[in-house]
Backbone of each chain as ProteinMPNN parsed JSONL, in Angstrom:
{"seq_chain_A": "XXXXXXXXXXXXXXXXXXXXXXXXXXXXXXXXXXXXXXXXXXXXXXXXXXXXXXXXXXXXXXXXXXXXXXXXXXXXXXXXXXXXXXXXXXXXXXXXXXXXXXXXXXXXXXXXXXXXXXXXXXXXXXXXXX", "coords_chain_A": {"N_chain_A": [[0.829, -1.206, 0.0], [2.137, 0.825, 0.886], [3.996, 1.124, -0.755], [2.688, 2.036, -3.309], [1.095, 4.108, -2.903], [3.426, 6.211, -3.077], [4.288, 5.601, -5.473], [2.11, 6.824, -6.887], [2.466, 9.025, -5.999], [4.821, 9.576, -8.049], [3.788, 10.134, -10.446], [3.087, 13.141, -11.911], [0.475, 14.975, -12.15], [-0.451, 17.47, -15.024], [-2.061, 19.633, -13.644], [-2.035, 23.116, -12.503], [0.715, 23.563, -11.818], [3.784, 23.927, -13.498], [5.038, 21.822, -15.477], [7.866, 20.292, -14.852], [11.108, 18.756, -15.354], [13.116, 16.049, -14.348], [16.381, 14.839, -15.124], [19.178, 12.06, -14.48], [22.728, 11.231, -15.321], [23.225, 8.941, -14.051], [25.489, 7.643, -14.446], [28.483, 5.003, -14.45], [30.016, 5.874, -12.42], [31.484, 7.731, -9.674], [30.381, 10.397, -9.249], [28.355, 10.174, -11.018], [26.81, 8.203, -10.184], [25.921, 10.066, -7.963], [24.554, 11.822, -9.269], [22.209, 10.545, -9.837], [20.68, 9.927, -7.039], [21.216, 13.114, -6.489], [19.217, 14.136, -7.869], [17.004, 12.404, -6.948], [16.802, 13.302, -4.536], [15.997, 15.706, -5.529], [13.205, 15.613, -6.547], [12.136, 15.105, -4.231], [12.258, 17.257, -3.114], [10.387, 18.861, -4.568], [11.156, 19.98, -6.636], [10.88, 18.994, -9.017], [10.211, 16.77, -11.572], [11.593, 13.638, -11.24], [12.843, 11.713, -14.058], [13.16, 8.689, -16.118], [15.94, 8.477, -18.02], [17.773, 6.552, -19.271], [15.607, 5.223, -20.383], [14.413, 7.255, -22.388], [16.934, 6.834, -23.814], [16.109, 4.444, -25.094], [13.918, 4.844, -26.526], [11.124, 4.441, -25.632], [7.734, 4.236, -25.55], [6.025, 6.375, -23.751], [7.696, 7.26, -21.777], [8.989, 9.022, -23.985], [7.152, 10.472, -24.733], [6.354, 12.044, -21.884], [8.325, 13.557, -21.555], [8.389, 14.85, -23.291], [6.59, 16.758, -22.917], [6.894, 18.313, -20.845], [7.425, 21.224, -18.887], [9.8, 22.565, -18.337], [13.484, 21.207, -18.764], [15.488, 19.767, -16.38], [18.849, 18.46, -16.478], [21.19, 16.006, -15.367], [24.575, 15.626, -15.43], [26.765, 13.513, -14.394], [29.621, 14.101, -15.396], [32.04, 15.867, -18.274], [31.516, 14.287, -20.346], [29.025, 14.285, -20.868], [26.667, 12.546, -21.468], [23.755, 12.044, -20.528], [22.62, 14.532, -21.836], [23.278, 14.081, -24.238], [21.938, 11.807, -24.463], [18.697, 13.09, -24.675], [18.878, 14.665, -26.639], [19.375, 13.124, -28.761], [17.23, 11.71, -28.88], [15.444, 14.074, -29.614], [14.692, 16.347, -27.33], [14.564, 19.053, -26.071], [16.89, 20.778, -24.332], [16.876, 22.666, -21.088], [17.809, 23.395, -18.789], [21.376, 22.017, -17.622], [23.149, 20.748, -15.487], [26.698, 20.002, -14.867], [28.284, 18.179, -12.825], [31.192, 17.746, -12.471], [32.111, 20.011, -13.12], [31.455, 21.361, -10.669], [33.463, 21.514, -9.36], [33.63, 18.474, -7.853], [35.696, 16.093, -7.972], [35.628, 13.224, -10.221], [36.124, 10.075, -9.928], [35.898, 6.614, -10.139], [34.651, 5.303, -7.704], [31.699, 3.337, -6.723], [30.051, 3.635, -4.199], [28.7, 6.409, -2.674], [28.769, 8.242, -0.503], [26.267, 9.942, 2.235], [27.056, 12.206, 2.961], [28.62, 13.197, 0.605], [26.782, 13.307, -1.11], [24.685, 15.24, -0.304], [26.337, 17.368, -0.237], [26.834, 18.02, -2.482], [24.102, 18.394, -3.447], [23.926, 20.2, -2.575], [25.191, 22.155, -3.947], [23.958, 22.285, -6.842], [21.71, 23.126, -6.016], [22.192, 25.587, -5.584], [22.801, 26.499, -8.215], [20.734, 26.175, -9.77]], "CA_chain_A": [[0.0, 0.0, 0.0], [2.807, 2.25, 0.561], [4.35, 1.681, -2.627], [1.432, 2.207, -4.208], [1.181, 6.15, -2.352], [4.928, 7.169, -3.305], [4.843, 5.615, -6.856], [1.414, 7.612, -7.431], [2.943, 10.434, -5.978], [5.714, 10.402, -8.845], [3.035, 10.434, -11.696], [2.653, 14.639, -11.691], [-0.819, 16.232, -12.807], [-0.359, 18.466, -15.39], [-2.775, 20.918, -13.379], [-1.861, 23.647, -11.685], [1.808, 24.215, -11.841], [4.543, 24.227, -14.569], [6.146, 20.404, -15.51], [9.416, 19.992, -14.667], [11.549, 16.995, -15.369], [14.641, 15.844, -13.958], [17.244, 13.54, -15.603], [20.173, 11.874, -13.798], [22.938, 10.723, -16.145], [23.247, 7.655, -13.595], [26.69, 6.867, -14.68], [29.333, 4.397, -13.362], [31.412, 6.632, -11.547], [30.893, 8.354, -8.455], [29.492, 11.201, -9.966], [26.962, 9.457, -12.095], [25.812, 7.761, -8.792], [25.449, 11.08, -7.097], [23.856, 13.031, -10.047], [21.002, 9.439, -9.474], [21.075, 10.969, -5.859], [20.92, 14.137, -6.449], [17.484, 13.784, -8.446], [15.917, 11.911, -6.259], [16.671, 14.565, -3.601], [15.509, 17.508, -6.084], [12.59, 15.422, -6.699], [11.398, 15.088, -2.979], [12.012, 18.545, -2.431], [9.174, 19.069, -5.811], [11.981, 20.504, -7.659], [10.526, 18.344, -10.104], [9.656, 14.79, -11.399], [12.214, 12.23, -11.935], [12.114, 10.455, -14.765], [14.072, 7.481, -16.839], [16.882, 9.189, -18.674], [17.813, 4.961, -20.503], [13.664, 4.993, -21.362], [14.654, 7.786, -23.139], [18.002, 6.49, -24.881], [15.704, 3.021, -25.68], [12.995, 5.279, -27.286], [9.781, 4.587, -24.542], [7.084, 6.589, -25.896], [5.609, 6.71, -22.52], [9.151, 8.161, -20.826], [9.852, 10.108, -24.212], [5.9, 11.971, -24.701], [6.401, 12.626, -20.534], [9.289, 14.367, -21.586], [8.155, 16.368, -24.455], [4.716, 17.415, -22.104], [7.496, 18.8, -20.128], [7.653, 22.902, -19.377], [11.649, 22.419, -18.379], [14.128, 20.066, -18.33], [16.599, 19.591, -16.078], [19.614, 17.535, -16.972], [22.54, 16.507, -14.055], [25.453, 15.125, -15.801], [28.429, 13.818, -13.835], [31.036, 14.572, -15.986], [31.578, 16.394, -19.293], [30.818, 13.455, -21.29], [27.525, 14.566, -21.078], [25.836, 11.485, -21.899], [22.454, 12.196, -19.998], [22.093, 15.491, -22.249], [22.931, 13.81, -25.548], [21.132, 11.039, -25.045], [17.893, 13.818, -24.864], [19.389, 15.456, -27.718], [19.216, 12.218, -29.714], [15.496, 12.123, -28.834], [15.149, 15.738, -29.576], [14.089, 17.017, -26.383], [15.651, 20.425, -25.696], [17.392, 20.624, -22.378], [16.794, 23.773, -20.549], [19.225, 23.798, -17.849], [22.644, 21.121, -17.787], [24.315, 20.969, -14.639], [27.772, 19.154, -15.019], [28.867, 17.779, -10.759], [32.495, 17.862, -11.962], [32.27, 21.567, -12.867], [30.841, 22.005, -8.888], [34.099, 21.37, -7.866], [33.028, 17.744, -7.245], [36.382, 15.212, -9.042], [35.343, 12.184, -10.441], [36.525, 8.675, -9.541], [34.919, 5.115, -10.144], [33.743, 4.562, -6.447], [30.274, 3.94, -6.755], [30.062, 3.836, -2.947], [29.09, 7.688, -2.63], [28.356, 8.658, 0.748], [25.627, 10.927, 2.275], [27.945, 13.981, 2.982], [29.009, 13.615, -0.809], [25.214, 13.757, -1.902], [24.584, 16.577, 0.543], [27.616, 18.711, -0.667], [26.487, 17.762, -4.665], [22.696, 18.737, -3.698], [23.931, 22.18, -2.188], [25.76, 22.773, -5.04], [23.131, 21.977, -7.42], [20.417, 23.746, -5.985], [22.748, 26.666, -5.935], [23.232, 27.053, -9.806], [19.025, 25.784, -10.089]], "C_chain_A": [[0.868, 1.262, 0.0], [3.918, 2.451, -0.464], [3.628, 2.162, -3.201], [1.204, 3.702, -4.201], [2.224, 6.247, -3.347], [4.754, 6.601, -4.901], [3.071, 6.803, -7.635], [1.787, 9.127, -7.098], [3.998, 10.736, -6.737], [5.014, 10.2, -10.03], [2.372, 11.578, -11.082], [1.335, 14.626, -12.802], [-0.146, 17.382, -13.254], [-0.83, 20.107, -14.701], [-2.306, 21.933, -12.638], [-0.504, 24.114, -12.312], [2.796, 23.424, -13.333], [5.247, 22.33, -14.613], [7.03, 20.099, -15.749], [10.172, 18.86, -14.633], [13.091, 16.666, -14.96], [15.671, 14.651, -14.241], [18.539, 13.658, -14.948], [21.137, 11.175, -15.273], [23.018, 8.769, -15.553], [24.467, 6.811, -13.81], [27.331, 6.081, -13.726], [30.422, 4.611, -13.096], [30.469, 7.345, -10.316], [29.952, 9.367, -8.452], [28.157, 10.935, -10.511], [26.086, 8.766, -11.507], [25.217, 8.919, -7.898], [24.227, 11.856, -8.22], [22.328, 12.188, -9.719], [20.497, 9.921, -7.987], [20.453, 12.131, -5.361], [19.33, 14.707, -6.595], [16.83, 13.103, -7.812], [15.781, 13.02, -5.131], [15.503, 15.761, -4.34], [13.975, 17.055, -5.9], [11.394, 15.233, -5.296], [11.242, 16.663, -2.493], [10.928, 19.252, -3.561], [9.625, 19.917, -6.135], [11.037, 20.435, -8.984], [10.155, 16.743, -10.514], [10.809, 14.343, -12.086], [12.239, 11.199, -12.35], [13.39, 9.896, -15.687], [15.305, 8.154, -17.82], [17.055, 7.849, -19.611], [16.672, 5.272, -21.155], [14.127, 5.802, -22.377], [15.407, 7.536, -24.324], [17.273, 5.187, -25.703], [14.104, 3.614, -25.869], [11.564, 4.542, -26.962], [9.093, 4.981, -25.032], [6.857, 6.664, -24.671], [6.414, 7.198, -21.868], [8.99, 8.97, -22.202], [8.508, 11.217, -24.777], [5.576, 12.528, -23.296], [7.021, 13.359, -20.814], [9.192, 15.619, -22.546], [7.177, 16.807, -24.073], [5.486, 17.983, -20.859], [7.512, 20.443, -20.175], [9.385, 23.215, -19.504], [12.129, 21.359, -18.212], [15.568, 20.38, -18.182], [17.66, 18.356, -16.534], [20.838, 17.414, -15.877], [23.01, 15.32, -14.91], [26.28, 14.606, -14.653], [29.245, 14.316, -14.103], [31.123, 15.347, -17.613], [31.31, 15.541, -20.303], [29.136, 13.87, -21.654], [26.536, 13.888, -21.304], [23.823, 11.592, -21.398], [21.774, 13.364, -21.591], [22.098, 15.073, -23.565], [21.74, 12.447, -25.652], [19.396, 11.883, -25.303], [17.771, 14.563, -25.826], [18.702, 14.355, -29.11], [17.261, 12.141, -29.722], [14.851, 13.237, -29.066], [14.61, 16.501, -28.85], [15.194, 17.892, -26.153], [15.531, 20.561, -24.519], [17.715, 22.108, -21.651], [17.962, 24.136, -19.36], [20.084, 22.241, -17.481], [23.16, 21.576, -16.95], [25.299, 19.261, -14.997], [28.077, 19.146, -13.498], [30.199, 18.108, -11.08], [32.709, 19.451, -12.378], [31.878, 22.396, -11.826], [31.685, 21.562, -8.374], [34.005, 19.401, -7.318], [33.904, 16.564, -8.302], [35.59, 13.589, -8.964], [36.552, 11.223, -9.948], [35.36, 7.758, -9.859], [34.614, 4.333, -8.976], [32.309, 4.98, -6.202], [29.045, 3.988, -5.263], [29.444, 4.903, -2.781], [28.39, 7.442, -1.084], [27.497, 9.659, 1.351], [26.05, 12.265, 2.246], [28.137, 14.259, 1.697], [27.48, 13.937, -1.876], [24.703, 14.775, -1.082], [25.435, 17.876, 0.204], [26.997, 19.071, -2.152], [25.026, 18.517, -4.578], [22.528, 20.417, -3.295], [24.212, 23.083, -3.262], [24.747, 23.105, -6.699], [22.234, 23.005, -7.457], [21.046, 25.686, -6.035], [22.52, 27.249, -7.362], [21.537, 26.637, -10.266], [18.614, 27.03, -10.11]], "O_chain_A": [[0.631, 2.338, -0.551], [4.51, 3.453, -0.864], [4.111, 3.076, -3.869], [1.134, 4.41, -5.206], [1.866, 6.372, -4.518], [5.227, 7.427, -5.682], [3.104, 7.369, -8.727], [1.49, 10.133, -7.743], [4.472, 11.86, -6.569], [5.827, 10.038, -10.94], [1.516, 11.522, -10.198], [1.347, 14.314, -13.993], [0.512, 18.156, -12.558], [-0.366, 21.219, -14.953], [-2.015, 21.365, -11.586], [-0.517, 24.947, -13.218], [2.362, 22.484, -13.999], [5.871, 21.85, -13.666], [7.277, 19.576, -16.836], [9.864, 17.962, -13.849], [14.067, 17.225, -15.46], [15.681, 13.629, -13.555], [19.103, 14.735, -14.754], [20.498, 10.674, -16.198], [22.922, 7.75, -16.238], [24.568, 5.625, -13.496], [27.094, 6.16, -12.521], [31.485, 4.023, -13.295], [29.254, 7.437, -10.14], [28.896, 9.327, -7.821], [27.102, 11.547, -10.339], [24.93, 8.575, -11.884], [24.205, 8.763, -7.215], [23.172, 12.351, -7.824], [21.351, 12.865, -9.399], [19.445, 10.524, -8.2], [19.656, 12.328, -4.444], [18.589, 15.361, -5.861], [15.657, 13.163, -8.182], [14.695, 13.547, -4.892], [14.568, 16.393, -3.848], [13.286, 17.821, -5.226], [10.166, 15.233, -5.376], [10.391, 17.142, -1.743], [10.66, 20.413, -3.253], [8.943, 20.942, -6.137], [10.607, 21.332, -9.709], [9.891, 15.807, -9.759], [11.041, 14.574, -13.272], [11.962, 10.11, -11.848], [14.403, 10.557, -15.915], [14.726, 7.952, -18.888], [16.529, 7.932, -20.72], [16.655, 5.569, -22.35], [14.325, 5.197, -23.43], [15.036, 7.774, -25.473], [17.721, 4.868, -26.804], [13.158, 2.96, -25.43], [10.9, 4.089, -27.894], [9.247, 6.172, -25.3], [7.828, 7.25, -24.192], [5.854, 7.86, -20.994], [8.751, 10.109, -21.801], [8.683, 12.382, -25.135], [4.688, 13.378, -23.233], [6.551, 14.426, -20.419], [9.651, 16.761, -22.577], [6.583, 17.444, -24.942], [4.822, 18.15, -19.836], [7.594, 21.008, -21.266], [10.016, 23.825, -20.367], [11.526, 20.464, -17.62], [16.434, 20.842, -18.925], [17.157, 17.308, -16.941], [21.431, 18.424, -15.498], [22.333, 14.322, -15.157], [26.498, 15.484, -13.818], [29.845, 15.054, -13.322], [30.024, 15.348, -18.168], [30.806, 16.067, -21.295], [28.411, 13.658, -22.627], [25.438, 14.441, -21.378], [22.897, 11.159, -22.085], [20.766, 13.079, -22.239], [21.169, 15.465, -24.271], [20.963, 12.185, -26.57], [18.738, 11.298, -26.163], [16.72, 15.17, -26.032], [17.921, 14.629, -30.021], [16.412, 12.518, -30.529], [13.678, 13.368, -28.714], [13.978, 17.429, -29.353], [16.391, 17.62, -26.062], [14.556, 20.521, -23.768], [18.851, 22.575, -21.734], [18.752, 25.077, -19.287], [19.372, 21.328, -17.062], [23.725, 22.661, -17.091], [24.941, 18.105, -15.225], [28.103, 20.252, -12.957], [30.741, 18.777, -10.2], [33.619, 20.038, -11.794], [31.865, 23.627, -11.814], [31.548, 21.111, -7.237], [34.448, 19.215, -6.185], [33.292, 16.074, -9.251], [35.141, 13.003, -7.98], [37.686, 11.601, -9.654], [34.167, 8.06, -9.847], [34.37, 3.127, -8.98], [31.784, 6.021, -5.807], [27.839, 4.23, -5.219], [28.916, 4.171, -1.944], [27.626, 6.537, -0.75], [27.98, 10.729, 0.981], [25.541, 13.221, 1.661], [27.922, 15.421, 1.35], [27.29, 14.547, -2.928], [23.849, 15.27, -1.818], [25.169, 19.065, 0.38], [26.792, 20.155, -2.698], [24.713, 19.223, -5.536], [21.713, 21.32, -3.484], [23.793, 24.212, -3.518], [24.95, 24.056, -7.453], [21.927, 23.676, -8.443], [20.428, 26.679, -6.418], [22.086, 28.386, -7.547], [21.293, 26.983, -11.422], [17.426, 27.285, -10.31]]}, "seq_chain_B": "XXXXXXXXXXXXXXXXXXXXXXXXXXXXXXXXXXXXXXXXXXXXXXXXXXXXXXXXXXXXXXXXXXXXXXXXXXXXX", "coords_chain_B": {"N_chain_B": [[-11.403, -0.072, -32.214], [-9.51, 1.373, -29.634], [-9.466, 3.898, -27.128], [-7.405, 5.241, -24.495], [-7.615, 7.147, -21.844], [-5.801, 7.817, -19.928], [-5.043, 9.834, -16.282], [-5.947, 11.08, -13.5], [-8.56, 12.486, -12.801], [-8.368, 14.766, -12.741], [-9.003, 18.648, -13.655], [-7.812, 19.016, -16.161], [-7.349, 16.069, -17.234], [-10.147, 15.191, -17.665], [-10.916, 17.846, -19.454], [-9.655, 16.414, -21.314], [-10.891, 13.962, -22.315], [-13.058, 15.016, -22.905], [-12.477, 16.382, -25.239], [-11.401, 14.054, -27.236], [-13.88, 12.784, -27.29], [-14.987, 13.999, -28.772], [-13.536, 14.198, -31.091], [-13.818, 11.593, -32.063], [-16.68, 11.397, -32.163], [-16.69, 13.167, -34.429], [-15.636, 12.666, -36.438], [-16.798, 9.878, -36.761], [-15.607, 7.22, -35.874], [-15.75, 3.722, -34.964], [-15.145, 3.53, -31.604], [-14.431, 2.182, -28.334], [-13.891, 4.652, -25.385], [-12.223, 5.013, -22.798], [-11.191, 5.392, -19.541], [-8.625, 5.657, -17.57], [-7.376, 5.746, -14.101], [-5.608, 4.119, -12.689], [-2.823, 3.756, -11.168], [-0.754, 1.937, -11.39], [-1.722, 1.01, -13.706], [-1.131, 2.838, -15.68], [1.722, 3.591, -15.035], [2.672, 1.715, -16.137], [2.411, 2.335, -18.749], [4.811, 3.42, -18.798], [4.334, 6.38, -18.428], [4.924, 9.602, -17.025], [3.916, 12.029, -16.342], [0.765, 13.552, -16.13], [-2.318, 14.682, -18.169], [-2.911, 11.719, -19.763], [-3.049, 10.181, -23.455], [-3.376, 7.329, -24.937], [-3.827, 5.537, -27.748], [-4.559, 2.438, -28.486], [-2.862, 1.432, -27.58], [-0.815, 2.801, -27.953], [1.142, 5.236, -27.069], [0.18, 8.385, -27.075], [0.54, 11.139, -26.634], [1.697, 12.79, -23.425], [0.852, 14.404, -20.417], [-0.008, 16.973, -21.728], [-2.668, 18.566, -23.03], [-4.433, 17.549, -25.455], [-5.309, 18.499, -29.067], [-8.089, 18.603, -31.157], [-8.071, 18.36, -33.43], [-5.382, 16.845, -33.474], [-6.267, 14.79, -32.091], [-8.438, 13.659, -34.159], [-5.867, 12.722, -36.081], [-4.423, 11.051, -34.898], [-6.609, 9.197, -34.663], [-7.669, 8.472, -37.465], [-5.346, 7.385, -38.746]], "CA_chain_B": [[-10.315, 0.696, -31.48], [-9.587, 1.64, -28.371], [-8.698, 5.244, -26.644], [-7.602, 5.425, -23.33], [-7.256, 8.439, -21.176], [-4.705, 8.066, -18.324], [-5.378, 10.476, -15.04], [-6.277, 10.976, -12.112], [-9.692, 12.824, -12.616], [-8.268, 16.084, -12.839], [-9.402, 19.102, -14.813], [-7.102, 18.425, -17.574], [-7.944, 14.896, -17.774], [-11.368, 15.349, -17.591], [-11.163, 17.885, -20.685], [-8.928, 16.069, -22.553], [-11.977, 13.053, -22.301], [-14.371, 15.617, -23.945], [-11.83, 16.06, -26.697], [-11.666, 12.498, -27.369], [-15.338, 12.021, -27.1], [-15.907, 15.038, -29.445], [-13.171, 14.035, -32.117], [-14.559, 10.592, -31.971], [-18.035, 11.565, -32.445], [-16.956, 13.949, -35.703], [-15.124, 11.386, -37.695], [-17.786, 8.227, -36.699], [-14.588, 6.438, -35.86], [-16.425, 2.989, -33.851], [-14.032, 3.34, -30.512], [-14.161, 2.419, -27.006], [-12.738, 5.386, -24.744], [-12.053, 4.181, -21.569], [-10.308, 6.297, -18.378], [-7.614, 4.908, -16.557], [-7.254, 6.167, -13.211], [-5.387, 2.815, -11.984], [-1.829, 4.016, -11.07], [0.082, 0.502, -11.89], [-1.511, 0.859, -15.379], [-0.209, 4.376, -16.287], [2.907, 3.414, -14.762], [2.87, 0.326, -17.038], [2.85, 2.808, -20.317], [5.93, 4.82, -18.7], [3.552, 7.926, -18.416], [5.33, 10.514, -15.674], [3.041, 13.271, -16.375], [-0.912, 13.102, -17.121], [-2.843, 13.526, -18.614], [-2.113, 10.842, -21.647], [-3.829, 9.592, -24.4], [-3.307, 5.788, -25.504], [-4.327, 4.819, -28.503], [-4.409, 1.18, -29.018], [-1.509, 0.763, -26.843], [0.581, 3.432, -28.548], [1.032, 6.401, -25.92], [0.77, 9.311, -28.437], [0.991, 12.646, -25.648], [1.711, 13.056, -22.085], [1.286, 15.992, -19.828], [-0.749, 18.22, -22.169], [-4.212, 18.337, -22.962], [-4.769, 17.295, -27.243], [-6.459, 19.416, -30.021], [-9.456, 17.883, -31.476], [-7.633, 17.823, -34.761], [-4.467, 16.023, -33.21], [-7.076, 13.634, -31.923], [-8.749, 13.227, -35.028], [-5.27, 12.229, -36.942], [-4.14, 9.767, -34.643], [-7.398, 7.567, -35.034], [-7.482, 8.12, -38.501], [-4.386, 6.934, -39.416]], "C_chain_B": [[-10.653, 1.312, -30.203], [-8.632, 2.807, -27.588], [-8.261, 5.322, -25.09], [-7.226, 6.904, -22.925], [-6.778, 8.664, -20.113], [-4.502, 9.284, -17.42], [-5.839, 10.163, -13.936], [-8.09, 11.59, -12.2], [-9.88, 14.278, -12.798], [-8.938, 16.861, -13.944], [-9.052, 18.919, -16.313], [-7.543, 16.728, -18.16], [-9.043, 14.844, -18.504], [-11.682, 16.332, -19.222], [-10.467, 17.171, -22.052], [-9.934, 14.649, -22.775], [-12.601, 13.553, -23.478], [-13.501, 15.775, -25.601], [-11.48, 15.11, -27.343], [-12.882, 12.25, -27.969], [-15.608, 12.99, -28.329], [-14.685, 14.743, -31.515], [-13.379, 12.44, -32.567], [-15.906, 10.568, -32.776], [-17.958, 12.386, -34.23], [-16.115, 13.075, -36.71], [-15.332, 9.965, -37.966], [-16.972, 7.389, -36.875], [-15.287, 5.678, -34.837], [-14.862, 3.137, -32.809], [-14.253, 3.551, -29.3], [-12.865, 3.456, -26.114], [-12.785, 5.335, -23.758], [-10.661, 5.454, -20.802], [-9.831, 5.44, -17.76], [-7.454, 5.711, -15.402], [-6.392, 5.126, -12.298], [-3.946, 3.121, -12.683], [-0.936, 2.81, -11.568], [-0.536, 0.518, -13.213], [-1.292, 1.9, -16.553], [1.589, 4.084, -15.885], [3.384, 2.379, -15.737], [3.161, 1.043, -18.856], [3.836, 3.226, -20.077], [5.491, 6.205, -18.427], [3.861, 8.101, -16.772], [4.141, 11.419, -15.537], [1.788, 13.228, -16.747], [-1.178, 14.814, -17.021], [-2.176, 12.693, -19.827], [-3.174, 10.472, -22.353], [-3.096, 8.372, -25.224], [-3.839, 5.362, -26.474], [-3.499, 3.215, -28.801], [-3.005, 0.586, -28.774], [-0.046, 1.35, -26.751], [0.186, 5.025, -27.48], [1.257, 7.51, -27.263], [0.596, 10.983, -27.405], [0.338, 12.365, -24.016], [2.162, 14.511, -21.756], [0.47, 17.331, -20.306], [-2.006, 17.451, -22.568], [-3.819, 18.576, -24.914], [-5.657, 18.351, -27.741], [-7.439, 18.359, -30.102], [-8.96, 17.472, -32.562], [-6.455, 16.936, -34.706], [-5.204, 14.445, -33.273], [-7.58, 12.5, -33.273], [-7.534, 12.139, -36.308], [-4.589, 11.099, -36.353], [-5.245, 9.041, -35.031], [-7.995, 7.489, -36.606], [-6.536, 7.646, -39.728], [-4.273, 5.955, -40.037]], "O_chain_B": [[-11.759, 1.671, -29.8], [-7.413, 2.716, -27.445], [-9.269, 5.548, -24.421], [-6.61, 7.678, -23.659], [-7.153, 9.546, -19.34], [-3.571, 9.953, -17.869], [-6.09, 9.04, -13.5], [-8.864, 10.926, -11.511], [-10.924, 14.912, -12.949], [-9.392, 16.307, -14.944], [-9.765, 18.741, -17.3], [-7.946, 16.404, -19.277], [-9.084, 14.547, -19.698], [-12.43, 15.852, -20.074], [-10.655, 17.312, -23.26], [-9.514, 14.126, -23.807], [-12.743, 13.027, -24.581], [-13.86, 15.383, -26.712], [-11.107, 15.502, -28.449], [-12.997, 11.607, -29.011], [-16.622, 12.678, -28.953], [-15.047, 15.028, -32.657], [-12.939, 12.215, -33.695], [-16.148, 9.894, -33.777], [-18.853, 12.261, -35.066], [-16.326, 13.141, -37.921], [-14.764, 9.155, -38.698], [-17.14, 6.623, -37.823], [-15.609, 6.301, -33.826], [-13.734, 2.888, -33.236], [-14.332, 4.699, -28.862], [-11.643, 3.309, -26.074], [-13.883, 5.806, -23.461], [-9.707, 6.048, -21.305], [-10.456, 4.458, -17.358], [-7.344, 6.855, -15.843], [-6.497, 5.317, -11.086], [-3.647, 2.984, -13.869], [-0.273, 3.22, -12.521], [0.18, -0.034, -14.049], [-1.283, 1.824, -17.782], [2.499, 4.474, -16.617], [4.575, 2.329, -16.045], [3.786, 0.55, -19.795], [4.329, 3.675, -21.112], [6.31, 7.099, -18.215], [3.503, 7.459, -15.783], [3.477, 11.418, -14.5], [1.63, 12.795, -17.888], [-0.694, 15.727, -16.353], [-1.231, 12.97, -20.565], [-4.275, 10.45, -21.804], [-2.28, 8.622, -26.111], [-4.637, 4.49, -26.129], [-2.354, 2.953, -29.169], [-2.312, -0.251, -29.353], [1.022, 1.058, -26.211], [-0.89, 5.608, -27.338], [2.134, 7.5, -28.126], [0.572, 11.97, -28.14], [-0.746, 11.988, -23.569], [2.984, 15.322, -22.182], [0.293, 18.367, -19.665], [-2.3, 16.258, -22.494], [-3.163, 19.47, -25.449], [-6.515, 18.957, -27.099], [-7.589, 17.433, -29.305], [-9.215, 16.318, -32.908], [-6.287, 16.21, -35.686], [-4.984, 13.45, -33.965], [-7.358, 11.303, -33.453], [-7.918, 11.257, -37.076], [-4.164, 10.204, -37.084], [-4.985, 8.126, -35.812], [-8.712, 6.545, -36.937], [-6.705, 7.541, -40.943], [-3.218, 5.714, -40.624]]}, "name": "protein", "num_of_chains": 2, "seq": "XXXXXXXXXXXXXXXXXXXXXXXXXXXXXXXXXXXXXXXXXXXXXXXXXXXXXXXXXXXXXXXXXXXXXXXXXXXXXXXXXXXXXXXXXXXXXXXXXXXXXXXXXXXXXXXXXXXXXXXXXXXXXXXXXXXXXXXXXXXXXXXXXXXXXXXXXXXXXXXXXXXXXXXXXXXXXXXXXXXXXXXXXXXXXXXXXXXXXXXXXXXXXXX"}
């Protein structure tokens, strides 16, 4: 039953306010675990709705007409590969604001360990440049 | 054929029904349009944002509310 709450509470009603979408690139590096992280944070604080960034790269319609019924879209990279933002690119969804973690200051490594302080530092930083 | 209309009940849902029901009715296309309100089967198309419109299994817009003439060219395709 209380899955059932929290997963209806991440299907947003258009009504009312503006639809915001939040993609993690989810990579496997530390970064790419925090940016996964990060978005779930933004998304509790009703930043916005976090949604499938892969659905997207493996052409969903249901993840990629959520995304184009979008008003903005956020994009959190780890690193400058950028992979989150092209794969949205490749789908042709235009990406309104691209935060990169390792341009916050925040070096990559491949420990996908991350720790709360390191998703607490990444989500300050974040909401900073938001 | 078969339309669904994935929401919750909301205003938007709710008109995006009548636009359904009304581009339906002007191109005497036979089609059950059926409301989903049953969270595990919006979640099951991938739909983040409602409302949606389902035709025949194919999610063709989430999040915004359809023209009448959009309507009309999906089920006459």
């Amino acid at each position: 039953m209380t899955d059932k709450i929290i997963m209806a509470d991440r299907i947003k009603c258009s009504c009312g306010s503006d639809n915001v979408a939040i993609f993690p690139c989810v990579g496997a590096s530390n970064v790419g675990q925090i940016s996964n992280k990060v978005a779930i944070e933004l998304a509790n604080k009703d930043v916005g709705t976090m949604m499938c960034t892969v659905g997207i790269g493996g052409h969903v319609p249901g993840l990629v007409k959520s995304a184009e019924g979008c008003d903005h879209i956020i994009v959190i990279d780890g690193c400058p590969l950028s992979c989150a933002k092209k794969t949205l690119e490749h789908a042709c969804i235009n990406v309104d604001k691209h935060i990169i973690l390792t341009e916050l200051d925040i070096k990559k490594d491949h420990d996908l360990n991350v720790t709360p302080d390191q998703v607490k530092d990444a989500l300050k930083k974040v909401m900073d440049v938001l | 054929m078969k339309i669904e209309i994935l929401g919750t009940g909301c205003a938007k849902c709710n008109k995006t029904k009548e636009i359904v029901e009304k581009a339906v009715s002007e191109t005497g296309i036979d089609a059950e349009v059926v409301k989903v309100e049953d969270f595990d089967r919006i979640l099951a198309y991938g739909v983040m944002i409602t409302p949606a419109v389902v035709v025949d299994g194919d999610v063709k817009i989430a999040g915004r509310v359809p023209g009448v003439d959009d309507v009309k060219k999906w089920i006459t395709q």
